[in-house]
Backbone atoms as SQL, in Angstrom:
CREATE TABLE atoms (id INTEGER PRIMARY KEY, chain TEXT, resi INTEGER, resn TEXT, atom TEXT, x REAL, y REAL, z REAL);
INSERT INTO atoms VALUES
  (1, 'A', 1, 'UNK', 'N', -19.552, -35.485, -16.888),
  (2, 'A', 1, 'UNK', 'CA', -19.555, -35.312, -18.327),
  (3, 'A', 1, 'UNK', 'C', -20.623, -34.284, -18.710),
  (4, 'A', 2, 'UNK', 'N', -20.521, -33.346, -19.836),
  (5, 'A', 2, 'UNK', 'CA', -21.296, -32.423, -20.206),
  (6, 'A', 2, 'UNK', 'C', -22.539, -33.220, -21.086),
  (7, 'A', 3, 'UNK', 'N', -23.615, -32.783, -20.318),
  (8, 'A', 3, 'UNK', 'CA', -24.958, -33.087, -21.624),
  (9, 'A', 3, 'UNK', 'C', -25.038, -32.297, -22.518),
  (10, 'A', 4, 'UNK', 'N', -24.763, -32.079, -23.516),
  (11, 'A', 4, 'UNK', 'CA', -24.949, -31.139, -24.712),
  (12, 'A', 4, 'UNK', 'C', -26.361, -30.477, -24.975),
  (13, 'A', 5, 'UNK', 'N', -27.245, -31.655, -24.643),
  (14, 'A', 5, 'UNK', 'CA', -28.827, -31.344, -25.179),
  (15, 'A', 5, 'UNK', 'C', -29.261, -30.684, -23.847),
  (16, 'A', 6, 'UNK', 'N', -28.703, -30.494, -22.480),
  (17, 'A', 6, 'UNK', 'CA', -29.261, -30.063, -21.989),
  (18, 'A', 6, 'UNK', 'C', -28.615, -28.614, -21.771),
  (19, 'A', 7, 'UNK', 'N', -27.571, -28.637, -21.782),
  (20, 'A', 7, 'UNK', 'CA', -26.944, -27.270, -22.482),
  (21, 'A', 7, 'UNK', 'C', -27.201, -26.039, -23.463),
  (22, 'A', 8, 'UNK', 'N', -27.655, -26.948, -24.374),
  (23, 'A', 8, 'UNK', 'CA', -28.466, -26.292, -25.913),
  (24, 'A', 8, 'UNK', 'C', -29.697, -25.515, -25.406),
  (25, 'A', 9, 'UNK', 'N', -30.241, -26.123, -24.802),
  (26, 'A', 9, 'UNK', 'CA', -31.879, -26.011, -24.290),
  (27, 'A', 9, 'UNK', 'C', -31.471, -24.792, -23.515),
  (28, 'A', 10, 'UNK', 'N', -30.425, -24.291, -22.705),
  (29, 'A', 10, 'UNK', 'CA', -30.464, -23.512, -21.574),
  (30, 'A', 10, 'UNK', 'C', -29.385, -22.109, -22.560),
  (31, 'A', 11, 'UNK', 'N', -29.321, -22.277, -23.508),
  (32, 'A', 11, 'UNK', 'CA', -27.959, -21.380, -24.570),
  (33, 'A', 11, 'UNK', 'C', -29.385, -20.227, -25.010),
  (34, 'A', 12, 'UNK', 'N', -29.110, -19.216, -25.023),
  (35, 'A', 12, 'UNK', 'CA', -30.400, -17.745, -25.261),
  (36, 'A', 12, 'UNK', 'C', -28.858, -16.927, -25.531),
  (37, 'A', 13, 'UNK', 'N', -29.013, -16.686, -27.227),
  (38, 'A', 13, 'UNK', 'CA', -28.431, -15.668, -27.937),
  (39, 'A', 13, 'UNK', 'C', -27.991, -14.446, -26.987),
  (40, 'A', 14, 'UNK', 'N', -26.511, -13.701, -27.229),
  (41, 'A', 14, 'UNK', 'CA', -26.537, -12.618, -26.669),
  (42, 'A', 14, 'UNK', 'C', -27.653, -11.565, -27.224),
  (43, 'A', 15, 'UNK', 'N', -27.989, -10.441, -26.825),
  (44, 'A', 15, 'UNK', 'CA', -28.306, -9.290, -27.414),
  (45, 'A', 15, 'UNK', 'C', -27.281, -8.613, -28.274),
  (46, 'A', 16, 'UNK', 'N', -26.191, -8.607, -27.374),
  (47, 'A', 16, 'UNK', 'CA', -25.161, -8.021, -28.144),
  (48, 'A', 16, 'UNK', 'C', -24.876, -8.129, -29.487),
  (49, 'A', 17, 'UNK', 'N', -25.028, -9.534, -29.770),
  (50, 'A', 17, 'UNK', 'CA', -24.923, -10.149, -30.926),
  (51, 'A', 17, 'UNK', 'C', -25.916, -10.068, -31.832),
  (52, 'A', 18, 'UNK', 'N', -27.427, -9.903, -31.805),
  (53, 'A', 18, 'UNK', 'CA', -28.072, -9.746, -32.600),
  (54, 'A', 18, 'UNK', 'C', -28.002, -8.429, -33.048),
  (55, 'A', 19, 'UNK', 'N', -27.285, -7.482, -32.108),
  (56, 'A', 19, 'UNK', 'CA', -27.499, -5.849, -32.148),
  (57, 'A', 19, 'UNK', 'C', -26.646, -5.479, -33.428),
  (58, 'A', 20, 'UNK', 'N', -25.142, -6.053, -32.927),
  (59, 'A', 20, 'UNK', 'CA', -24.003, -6.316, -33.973),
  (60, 'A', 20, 'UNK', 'C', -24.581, -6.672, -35.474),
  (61, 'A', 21, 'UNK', 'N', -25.321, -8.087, -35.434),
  (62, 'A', 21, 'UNK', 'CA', -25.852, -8.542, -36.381),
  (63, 'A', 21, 'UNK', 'C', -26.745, -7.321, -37.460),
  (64, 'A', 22, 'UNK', 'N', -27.685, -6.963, -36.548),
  (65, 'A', 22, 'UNK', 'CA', -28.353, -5.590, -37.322),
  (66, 'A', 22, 'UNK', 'C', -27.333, -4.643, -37.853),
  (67, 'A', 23, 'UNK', 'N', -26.525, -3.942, -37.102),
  (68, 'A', 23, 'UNK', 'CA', -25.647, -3.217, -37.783),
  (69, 'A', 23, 'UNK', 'C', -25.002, -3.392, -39.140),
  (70, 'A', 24, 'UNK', 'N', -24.881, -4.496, -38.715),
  (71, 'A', 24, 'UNK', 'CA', -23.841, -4.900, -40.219),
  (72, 'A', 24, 'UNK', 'C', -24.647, -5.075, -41.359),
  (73, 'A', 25, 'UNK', 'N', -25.467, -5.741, -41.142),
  (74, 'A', 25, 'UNK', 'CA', -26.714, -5.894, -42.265),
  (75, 'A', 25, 'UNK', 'C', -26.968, -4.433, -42.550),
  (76, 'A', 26, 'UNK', 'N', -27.476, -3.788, -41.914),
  (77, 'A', 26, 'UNK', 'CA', -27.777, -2.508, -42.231),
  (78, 'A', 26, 'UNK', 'C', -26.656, -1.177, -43.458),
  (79, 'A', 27, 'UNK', 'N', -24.844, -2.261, -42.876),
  (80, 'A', 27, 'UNK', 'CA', -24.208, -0.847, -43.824),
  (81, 'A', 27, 'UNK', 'C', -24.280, -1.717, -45.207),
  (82, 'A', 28, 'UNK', 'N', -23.801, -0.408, -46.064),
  (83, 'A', 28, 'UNK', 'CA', -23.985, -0.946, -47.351),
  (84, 'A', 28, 'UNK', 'C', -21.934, -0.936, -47.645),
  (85, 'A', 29, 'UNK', 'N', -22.058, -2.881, -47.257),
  (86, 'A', 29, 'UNK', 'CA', -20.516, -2.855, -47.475),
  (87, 'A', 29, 'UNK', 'C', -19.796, -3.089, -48.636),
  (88, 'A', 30, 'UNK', 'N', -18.930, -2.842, -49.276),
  (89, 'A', 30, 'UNK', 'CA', -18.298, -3.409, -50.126),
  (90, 'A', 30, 'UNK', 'C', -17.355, -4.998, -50.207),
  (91, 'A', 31, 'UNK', 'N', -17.672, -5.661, -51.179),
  (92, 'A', 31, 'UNK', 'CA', -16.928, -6.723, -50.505),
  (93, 'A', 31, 'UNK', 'C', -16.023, -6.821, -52.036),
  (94, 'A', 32, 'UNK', 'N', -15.644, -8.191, -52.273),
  (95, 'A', 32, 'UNK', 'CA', -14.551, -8.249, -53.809),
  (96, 'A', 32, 'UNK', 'C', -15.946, -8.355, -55.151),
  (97, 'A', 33, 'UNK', 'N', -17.310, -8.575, -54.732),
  (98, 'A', 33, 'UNK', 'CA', -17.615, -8.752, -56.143),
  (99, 'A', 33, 'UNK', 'C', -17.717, -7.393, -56.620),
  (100, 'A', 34, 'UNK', 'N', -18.168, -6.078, -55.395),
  (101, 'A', 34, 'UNK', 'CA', -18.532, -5.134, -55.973),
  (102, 'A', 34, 'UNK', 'C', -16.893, -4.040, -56.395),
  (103, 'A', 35, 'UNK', 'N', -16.003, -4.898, -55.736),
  (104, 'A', 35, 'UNK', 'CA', -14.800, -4.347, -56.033),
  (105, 'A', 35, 'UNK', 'C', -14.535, -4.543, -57.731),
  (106, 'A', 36, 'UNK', 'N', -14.537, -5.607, -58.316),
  (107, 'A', 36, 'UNK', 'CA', -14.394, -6.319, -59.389),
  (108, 'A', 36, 'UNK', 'C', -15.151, -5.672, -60.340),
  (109, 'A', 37, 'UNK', 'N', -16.419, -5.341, -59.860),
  (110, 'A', 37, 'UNK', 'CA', -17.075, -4.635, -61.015),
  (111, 'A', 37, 'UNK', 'C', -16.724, -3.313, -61.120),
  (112, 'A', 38, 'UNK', 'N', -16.633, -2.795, -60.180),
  (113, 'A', 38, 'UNK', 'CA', -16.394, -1.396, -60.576),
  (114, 'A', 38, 'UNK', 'C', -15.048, -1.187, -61.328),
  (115, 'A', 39, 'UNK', 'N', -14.500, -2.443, -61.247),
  (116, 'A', 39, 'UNK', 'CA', -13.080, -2.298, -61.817),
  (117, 'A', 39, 'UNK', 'C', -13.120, -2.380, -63.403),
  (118, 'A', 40, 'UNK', 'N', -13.949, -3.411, -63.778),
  (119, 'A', 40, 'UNK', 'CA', -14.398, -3.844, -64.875),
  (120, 'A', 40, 'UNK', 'C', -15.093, -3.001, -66.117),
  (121, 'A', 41, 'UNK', 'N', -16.063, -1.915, -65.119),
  (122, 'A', 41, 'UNK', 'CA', -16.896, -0.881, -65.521),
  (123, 'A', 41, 'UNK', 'C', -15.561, 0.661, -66.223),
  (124, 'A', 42, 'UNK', 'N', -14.695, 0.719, -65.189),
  (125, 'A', 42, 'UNK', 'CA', -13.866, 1.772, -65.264),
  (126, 'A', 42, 'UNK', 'C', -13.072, 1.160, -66.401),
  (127, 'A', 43, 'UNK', 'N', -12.268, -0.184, -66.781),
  (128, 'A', 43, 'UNK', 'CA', -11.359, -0.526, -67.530),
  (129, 'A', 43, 'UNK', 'C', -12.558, -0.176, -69.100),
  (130, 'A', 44, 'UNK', 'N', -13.955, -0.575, -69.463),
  (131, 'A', 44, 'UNK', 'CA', -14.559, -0.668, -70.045),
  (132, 'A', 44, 'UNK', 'C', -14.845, 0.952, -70.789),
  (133, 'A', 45, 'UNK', 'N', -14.944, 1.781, -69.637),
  (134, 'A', 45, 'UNK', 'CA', -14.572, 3.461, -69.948),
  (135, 'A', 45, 'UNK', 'C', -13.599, 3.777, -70.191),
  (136, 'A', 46, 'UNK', 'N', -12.356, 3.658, -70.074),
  (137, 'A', 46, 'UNK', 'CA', -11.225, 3.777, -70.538),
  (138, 'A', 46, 'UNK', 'C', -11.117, 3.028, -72.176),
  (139, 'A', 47, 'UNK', 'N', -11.146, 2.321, -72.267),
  (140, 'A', 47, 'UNK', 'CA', -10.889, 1.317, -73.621),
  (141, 'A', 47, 'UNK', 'C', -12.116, 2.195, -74.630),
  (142, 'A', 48, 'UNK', 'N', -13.403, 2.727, -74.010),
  (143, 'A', 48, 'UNK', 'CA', -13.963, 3.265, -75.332),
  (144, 'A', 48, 'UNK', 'C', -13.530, 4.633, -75.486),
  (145, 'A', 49, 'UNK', 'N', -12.820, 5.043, -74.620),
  (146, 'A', 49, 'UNK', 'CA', -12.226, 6.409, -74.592),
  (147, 'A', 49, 'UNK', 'C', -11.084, 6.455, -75.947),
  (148, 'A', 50, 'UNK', 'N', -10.472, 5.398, -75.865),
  (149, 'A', 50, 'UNK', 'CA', -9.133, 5.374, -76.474),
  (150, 'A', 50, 'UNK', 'C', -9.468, 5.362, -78.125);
């Protein structure tokens, strides 16, 4: 049977993965809130246009 706790104890993060980790943190991503606003911002320029 697997010991878990002694498993845990012997588990050391890839590198790979923290490397990955940095990367991503690092870009400047877009996700849906900043989608939403910019959508919001543009509908808001349009409507005082009109």
């Amino acid at each position: 049977m697997i010991n878990f706790e002694e498993e845990l104890k012997k588990f050391h993060p890839s590198l790979e993965v923290e490397e990955i980790e940095d990367t991503i943190y690092k870009q400047n991503l877009t996700d849906l809130t900043d989608l939403l606003i910019k959508t919001m911002k543009e509908n808001e320029t349009e409507t005082e246009e009109v």
